[in-house]
C-alpha positions as a printed Julia matrix, in Angstrom:
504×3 Matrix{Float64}:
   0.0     0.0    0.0
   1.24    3.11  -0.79
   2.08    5.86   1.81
  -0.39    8.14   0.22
  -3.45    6.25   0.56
  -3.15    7.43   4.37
  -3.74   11.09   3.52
  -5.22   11.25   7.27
  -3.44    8.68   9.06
  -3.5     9.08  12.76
  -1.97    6.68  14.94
  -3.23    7.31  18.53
  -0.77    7.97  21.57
  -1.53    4.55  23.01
   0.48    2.92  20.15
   3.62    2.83  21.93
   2.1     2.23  25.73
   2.28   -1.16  25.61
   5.9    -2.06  24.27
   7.89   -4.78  26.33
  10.99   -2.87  25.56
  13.07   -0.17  24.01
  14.17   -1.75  21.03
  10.63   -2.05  20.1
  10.05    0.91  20.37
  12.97    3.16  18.4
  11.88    0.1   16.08
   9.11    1.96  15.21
  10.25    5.3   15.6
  12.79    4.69  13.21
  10.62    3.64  10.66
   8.15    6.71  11.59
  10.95    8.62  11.05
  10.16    9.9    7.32
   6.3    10.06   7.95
   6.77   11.86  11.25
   9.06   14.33   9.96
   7.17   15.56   6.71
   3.78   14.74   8.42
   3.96   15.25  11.74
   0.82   13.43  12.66
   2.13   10.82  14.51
   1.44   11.16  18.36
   3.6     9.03  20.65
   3.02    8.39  24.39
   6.11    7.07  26.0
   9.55    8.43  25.66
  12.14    5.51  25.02
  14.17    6.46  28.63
  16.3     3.97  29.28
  17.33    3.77  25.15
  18.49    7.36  25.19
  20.18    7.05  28.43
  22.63    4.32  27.04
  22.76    6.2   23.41
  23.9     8.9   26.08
  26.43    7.0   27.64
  27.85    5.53  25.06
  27.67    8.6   22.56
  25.5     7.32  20.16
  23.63    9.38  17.92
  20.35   10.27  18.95
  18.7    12.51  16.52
  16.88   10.24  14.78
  14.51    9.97  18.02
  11.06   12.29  17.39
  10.79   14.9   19.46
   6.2    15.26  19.53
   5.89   13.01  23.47
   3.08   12.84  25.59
   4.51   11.72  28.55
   7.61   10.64  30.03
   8.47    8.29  33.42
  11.61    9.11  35.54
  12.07    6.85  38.44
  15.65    6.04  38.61
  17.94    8.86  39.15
  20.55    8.32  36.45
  16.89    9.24  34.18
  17.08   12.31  35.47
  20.77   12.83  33.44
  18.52   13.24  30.43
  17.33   16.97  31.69
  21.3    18.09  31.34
  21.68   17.47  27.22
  20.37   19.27  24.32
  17.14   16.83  24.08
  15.56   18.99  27.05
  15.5    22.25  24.75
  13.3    20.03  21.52
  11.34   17.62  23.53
   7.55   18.7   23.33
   6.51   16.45  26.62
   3.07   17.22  27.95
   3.47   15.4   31.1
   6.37   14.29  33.02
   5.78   11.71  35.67
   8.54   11.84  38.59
   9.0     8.6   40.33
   5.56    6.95  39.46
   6.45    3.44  41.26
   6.24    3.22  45.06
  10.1     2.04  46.3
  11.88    3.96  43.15
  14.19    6.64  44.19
  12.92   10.16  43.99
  15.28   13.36  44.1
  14.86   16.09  45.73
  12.53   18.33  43.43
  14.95   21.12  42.14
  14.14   23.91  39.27
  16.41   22.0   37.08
  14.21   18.86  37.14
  11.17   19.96  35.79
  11.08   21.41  31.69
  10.23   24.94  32.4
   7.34   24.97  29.67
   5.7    21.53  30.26
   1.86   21.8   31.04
   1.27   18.55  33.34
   3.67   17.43  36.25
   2.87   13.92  38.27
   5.03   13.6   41.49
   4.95    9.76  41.68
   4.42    6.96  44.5
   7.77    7.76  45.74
   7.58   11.16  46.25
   7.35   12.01  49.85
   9.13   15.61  50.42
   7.62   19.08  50.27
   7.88   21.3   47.27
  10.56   24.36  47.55
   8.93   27.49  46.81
   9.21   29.11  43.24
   9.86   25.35  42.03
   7.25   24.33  39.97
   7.01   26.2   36.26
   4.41   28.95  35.63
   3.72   26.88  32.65
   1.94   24.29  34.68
  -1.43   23.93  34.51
  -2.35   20.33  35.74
  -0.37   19.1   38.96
  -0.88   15.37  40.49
   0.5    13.96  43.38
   0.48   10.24  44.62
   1.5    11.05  48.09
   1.82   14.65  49.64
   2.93   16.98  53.02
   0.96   19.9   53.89
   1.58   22.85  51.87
   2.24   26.55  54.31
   2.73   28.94  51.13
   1.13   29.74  47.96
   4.3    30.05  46.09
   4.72   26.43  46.36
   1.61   26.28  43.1
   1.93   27.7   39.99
   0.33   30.92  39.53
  -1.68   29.54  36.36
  -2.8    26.65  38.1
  -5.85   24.9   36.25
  -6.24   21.12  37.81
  -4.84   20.17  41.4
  -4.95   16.35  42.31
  -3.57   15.27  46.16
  -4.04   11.85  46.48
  -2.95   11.33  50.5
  -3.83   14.92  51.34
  -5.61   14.77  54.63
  -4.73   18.3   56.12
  -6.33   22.04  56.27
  -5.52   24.73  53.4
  -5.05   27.77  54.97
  -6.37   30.97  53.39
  -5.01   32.32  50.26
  -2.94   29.48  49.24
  -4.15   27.9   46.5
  -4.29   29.58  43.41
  -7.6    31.43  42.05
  -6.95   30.37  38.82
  -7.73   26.84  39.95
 -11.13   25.56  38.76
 -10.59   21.21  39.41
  -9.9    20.21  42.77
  -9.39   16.62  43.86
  -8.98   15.38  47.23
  -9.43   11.61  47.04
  -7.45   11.05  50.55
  -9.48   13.33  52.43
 -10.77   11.57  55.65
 -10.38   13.0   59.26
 -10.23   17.1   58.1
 -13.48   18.55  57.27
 -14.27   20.44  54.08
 -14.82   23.39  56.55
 -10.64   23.4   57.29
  -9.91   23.98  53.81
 -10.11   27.63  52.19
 -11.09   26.73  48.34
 -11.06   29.8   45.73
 -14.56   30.88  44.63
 -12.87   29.83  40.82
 -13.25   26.18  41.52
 -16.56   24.92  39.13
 -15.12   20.95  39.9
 -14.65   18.96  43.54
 -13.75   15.55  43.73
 -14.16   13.85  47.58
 -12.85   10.87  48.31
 -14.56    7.58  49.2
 -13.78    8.3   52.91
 -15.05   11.43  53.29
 -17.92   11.45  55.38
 -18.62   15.16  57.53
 -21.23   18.15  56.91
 -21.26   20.11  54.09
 -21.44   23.53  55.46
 -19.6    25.81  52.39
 -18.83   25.09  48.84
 -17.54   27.18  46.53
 -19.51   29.78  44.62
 -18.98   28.56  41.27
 -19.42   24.99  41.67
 -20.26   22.84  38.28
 -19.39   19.59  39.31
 -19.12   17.59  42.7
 -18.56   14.36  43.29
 -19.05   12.65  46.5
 -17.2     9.59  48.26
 -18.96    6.45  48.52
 -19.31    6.25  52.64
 -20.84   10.14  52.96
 -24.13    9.86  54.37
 -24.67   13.75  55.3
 -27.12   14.81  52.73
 -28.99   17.14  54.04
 -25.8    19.39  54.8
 -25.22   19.28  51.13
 -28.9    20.45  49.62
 -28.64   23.49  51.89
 -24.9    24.37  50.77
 -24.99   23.19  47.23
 -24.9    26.46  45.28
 -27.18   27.32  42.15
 -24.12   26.86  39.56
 -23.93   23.57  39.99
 -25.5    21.2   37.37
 -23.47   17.51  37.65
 -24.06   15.59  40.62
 -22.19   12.46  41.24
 -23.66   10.81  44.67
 -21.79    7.94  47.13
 -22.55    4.25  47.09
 -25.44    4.91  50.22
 -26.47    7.96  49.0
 -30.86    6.95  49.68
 -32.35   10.64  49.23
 -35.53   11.3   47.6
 -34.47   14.84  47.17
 -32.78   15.8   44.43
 -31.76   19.69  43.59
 -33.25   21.68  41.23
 -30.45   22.67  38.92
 -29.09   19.4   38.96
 -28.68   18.73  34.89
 -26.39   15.43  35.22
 -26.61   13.21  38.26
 -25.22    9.78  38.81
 -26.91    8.08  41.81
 -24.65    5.47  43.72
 -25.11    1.65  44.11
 -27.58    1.69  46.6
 -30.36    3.89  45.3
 -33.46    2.24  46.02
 -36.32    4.94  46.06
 -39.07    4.95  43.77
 -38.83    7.96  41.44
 -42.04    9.84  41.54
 -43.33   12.75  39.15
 -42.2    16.01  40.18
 -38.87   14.3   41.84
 -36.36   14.66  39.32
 -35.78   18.27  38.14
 -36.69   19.6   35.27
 -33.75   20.1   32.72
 -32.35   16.81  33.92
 -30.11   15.6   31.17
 -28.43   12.67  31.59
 -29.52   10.14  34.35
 -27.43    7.43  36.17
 -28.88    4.59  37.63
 -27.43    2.18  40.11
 -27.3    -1.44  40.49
 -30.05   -1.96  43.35
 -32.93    0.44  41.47
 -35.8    -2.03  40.86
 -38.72   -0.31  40.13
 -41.33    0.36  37.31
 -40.54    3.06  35.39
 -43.89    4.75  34.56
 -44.93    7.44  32.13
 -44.67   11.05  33.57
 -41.88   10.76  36.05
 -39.01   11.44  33.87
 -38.71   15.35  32.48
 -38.76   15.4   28.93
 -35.39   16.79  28.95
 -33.71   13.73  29.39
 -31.14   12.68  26.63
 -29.08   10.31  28.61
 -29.82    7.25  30.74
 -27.14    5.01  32.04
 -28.71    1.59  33.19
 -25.96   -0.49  35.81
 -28.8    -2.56  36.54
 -30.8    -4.96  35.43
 -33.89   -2.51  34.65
 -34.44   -3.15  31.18
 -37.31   -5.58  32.43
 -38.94   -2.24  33.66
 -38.97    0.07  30.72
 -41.77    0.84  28.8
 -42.97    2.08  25.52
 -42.93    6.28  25.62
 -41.64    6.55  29.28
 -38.46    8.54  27.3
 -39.8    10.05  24.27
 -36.39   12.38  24.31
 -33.91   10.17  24.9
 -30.71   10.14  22.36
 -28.09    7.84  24.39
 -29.16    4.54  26.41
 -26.63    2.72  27.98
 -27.29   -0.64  29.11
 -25.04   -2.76  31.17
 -26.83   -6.28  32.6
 -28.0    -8.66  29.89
 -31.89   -8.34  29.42
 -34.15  -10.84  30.51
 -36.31  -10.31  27.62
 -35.76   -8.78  23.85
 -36.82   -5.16  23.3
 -40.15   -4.83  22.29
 -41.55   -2.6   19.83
 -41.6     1.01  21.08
 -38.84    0.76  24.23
 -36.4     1.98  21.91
 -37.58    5.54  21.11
 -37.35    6.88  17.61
 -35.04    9.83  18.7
 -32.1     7.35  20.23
 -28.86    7.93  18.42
 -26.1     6.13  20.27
 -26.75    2.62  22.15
 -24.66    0.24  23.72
 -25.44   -2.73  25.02
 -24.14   -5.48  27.55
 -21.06   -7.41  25.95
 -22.9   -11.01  26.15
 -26.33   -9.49  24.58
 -27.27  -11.93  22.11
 -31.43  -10.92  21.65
 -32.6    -9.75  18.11
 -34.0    -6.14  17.93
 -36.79   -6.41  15.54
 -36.66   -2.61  15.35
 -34.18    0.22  15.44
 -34.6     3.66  15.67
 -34.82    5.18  12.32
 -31.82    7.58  14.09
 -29.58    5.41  15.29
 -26.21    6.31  14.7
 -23.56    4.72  17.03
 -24.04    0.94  18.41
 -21.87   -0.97  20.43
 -22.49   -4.71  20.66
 -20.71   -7.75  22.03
 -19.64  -11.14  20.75
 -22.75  -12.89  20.63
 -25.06   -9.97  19.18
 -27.11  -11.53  15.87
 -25.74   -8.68  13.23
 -27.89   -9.82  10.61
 -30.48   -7.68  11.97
 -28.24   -4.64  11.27
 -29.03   -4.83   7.32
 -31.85   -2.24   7.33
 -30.39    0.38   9.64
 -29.61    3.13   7.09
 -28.65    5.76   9.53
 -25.66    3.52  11.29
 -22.62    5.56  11.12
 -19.9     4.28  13.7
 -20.22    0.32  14.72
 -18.21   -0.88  17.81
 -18.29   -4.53  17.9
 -16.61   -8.07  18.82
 -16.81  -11.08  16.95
 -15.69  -14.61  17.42
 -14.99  -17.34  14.94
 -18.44  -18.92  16.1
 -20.15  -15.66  15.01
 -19.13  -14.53  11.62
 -20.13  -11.97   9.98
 -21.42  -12.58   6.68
 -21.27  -10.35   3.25
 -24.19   -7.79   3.49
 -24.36   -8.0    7.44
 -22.94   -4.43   8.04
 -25.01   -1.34   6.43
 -23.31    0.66   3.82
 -24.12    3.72   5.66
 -21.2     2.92   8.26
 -18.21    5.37   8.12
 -16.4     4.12  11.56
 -15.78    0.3   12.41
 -13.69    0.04  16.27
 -13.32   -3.81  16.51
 -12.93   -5.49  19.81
 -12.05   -9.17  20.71
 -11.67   -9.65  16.83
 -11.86  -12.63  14.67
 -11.14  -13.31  10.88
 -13.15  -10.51   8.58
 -13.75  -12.34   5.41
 -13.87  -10.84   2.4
 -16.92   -8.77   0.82
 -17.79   -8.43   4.54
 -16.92   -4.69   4.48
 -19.22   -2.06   2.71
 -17.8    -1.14  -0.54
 -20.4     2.18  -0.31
 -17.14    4.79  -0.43
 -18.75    6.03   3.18
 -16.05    3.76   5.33
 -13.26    5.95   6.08
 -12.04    4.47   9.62
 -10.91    1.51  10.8
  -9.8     1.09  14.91
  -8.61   -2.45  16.58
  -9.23   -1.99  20.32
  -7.89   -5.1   23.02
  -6.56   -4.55  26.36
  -3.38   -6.54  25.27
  -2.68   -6.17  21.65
   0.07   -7.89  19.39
   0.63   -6.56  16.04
   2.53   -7.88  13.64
   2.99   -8.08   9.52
   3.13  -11.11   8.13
   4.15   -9.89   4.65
   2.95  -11.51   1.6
   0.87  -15.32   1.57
   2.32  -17.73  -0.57
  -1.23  -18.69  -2.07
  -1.24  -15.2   -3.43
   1.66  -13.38  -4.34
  -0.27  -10.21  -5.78
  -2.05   -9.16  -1.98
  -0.3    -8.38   1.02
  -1.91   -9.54   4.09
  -1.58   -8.05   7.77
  -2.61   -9.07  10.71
  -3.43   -8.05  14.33
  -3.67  -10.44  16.91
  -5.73   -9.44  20.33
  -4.2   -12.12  22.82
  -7.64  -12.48  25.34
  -6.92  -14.18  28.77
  -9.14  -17.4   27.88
  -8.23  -17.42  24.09
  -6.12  -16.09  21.24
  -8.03  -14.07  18.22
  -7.32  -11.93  15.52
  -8.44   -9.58  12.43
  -7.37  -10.3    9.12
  -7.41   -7.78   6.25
  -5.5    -7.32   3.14
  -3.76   -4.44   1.02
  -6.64   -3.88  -1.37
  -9.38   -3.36   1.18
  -7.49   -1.12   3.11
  -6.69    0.95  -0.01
  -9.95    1.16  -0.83
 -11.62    1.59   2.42
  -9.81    3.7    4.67
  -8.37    6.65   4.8
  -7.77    6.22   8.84
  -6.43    3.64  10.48
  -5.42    3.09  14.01
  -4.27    0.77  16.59
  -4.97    0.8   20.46
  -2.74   -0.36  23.01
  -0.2    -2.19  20.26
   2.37   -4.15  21.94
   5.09   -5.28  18.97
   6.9    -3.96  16.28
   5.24   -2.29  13.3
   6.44   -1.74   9.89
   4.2     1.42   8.94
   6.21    2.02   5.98
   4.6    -0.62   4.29
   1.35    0.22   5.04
């Protein structure tokens, strides 16, 4: 295939997150090299540390390695040489991640450590001392740490300050210190201090409590958007009187039982345990996007839900309970247990666009919406059914050598196929309407490799992609032609072996 069939290739950061070792990966890099260099649309994840550092030592040539990172792990200190050559002044690194393995070694945090124009710093397992004033680069804008001392000045934050994660942060903020730039504030280790001990900006619209948290609610900040609550707080009634009118997303603990539910509230996820019947006139009005939890088992009947609601997220098995019109609105349905039963005619209304379903569903929908335009499905799902859907668009799907999908299975209306625990795509299974432009491969553990040409025919070259699944090995098969006539994108998730993308 020639390089420019992929006038829009993208290959997705994750490519390179999965690599077993260097070699693999300047591997690819090299190869990149030419399409990196005149394209520049290759996004990498990982820098290759511990390759540079012996090209380093040994004074090797390194030029050849791109420069366009994402991240990149220190967390032994000779890494850390890397920050006194040239490579500091070209690297474009988003993130740096200092230490990220509990028991690695961890340096004091100096100036010099840290690229002064980097946007997102992660201070690692490891990292157990306090930050020197004036340290941290006015660049930053998203700042993590695994494990953290109390902080006495505000000089010790970035002035420009956006997103502020403190994973074992357990202590009071005194007044003034945290930056009023800041607008996403997580405090996952928050346990014995109250919320009441720490002085957060007005400019904060996000706050993330941890699972532990569980005191009164007595202040929150004025221009609150999101909160999320721990799964053990149990002190509602603190929260409806302090919750402020800005916020609209409402994310509730795992015993959160309230029948009341604020007015603004526009996205709210109820917890594990929610159990109450939902009643007209409970849920506000201008709810968008509902969340349902595992232990909800109750009719739902015409009239309770506003006709604002888009979104509904079912962790349950509640698709027994749904009826025809109770969401004449909705455009998203989510549904995680395996029905009971089939849909019937009318639970699917005619304005859903995107639905996914449980991995193992294997029921035939009679009917689709005459909308629908994303569907994810699982292994056992009968596709045959998915002939008549003209408005499908982007299909995310598994099949397995037991479920095959035959020519004229998929719709030609599809422009996006993202494949999942695949299996052998014969041929004439893809449209051949001109509308399929994408093609994404999508496994937790994912082995690529090119097996070149077939000996039983010389004139196509064949690649293949092998997910490796914990109970069984599968794979997707495609050739030269089909690509070339398909695709104009192509990408790989979470690719774990060497990759010749010259040839593609």
């Amino acid at each position: 295939m020639q390089d420019r069939t992929f006038a829009n290739l993208v290959i997705v950061s994750y490519i390179i997150k999965s690599f077993r070792n260097d070699t693999d990966i300047i591997n690819l890099l090299v190869t990149c090299k030419e399409l990196y260099s005149h394209r520049k649309s290759l996004r990498f994840i990982k820098f290759p540390i511990e390759y540079y550092l012996q090209c380093v030592q040994k004074n090797i040539d390194v030029s050849h390695v791109p420069t366009l990172f994402k991240q990149i792990f220190l967390y032994e200190s000779q890494h850390y040489h890397i920050f006194k050559t040239d490579l500091v002044r070209r690297l474009s690194v988003f993130k740096i991640t200092l230490s990220p393995h509990p028991g690695k070694i961890c340096p004091v945090l100096v100036k010099d450590l840290v690229i002064q124009d980097i946007h997102t710093l992660h201070l690692g397992g490891s990292f157990k001392g306090i930050v020197p004033e004036d340290t941290l680069p006015h660049s930053l804008e998203n700042l993590k740490f695994d494990i953290n001392q109390p902080f006495t000045s505000s000089r010790q934050f970035p002035s420009h300050l956006v997103k502020l994660y403190l994973g074992s942060f357990d202590h009071g903020f005194p007044e003034n210190i945290l930056p009023k730039s800041l607008k996403n504030l997580s405090l996952p280790g928050l346990c014995v201090t109250p919320l009441s001990q720490i002085s957060m900006p007005d400019s904060i619209t996000s706050l993330r409590l941890g699972d532990n948290y569980n005191h009164p609610i007595d202040i929150l900040p004025k221009s609150l958007v999101v909160l999320i609550l721990g799964n053990k707080f149990t002190y509602e009634q603190s929260l409806m009187q302090s919750l402020p009118p800005s916020c609209t997303k409402l994310r509730t603990g795992r015993t959160y039982n309230v029948k009341f539910v604020p007015k603004g509230i526009k996205k709210l996820r109820l917890g594990y345990g929610y159990n109450i019947k939902f009643e007209p006139g409970q849920l506000p009005e201008g709810l968008e996007s509902l969340n349902v939890g595992d232990k909800y088992y109750h009719e739902m009947e015409l009239g309770v839900f506003p006709s604002t609601l888009k979104s509904l997220f079912l962790r349950g098995d509640h698709t027994q309970y749904l009826k025809s019109g109770v969401f004449p609105n909705l455009t998203k349905l989510h549904v995680v247990i395996h029905p009971y039963d089939p849909f019937g005619d009318g639970i699917l209304p005619d304005t859903l666009k995107s639905l996914y379903m449980q991995y193992s569903f294997s029921k035939r929908i009679n009917r689709f919406p005459p909308n629908l335009e994303f569907l994810c499905v699982g292994v056992h799902f009968l596709y045959d059914c998915l002939r008549d859907v003209k408005s499908l668009k982007i299909l995310n799907f598994g099949v397995q050598y037991y479920t095959k999908l035959k020519p004229g299975d998929l719709p030609d209306s599809l422009e996006e196929i993202i494949i999942s625990q695949c299996a052998e795509l014969a041929e004439g299974v893809l449209p051949n309407s001109g509308n399929l432009k994408t093609l994404r491969i999508d496994r937790g553990e994912v082995t690529c490799t090119q097996r070149g040409k077939r000996e039983a025919d010389e004139s196509t070259k064949q690649y293949f992609c092998q997910a490796q699944g914990r109970t069984h090995d599968c794979g997707v098969l495609f050739t030269e032609d089909s690509l070339a006539r398909h695709f104009v994108s192509f990408v790989w998730y979470n690719c774990s072996g060497p990759i010749d993308l010259m040839k593609l």
